[in-house]
N, C-alpha and C positions, 0 to 999 in steps of 0.2 A: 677797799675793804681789806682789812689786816685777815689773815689768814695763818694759823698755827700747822705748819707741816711736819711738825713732829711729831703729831697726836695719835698714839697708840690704838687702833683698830681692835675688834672688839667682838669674840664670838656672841652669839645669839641669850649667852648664858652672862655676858660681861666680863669675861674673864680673858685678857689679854691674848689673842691671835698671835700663834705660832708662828716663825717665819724659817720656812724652808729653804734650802740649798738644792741644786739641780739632783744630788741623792738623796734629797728625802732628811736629811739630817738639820733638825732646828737648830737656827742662829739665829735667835731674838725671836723682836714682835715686830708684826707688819704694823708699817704707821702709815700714814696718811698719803706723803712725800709717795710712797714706793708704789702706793695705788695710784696716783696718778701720772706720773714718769713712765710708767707701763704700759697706763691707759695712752698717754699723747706718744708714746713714739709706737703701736703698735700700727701692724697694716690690717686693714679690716677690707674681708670680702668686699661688700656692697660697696667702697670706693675705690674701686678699679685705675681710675684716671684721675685720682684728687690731685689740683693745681699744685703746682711745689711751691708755689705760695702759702700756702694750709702747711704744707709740709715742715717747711722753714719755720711758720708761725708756730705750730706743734712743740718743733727743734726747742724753739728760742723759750717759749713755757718750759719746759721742762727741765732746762739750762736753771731757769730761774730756779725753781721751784726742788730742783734736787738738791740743795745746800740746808736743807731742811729750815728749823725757827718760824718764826712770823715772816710773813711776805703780806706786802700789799699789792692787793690784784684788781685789774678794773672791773668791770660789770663782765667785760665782754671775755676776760679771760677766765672767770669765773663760769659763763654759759656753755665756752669751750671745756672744761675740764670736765664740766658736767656731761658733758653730750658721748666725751670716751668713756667716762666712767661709767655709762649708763650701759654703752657699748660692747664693754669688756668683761661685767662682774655682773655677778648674781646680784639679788635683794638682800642678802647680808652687808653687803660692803657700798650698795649703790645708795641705798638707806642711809649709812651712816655719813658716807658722802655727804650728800645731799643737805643732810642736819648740820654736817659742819662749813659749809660752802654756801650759807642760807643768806 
């Protein structure tokens, strides 16, 4: 499945998502890419002891997938990307997710 990870993220209003710097100061718009890259290399409570097999598999997604453009993604790295993003982000962003990851 071809996947667009350049695809500009989207307030609730449609109007291209801010993208902030560690002081609060916008540079650019959040795209797709940077929600997920987030989502897979983040550590999440509830996985305390996740195998570094998961961990590496994470790695290696998100290797792919930060060079932005189209990417073709199997079924199963698509179920994966979903599961952190679902993880990580409200219903603004898990939503949109989801629609473009479908």
């Amino acid at each position: 499945m071809k996947i667009d990870f350049s695809t500009e993220m989207k307030t609730i209003e449609g109007k291209p998502l801010p993208k902030a710097d560690s002081q609060g100061k916008v540079e650019g718009v959040v795209k797709l890419k940077d929600v997920c890259v987030r989502s897979l290399l983040a550590v999440y409570a509830n996985e305390p002891n996740l195998p570094v097999e998961k961990k590496v598999g994470r790695f290696t997604l998100a290797q792919k997938v930060v060079n932005e453009g189209e990417i073709d993604l199997t079924p199963e790295e698509v179920v994966m990307i979903k599961h952190v993003v679902g993880k990580n982000y409200g219903a603004l962003i898990v939503g949109q997710t989801y629609a473009l990851l479908k």
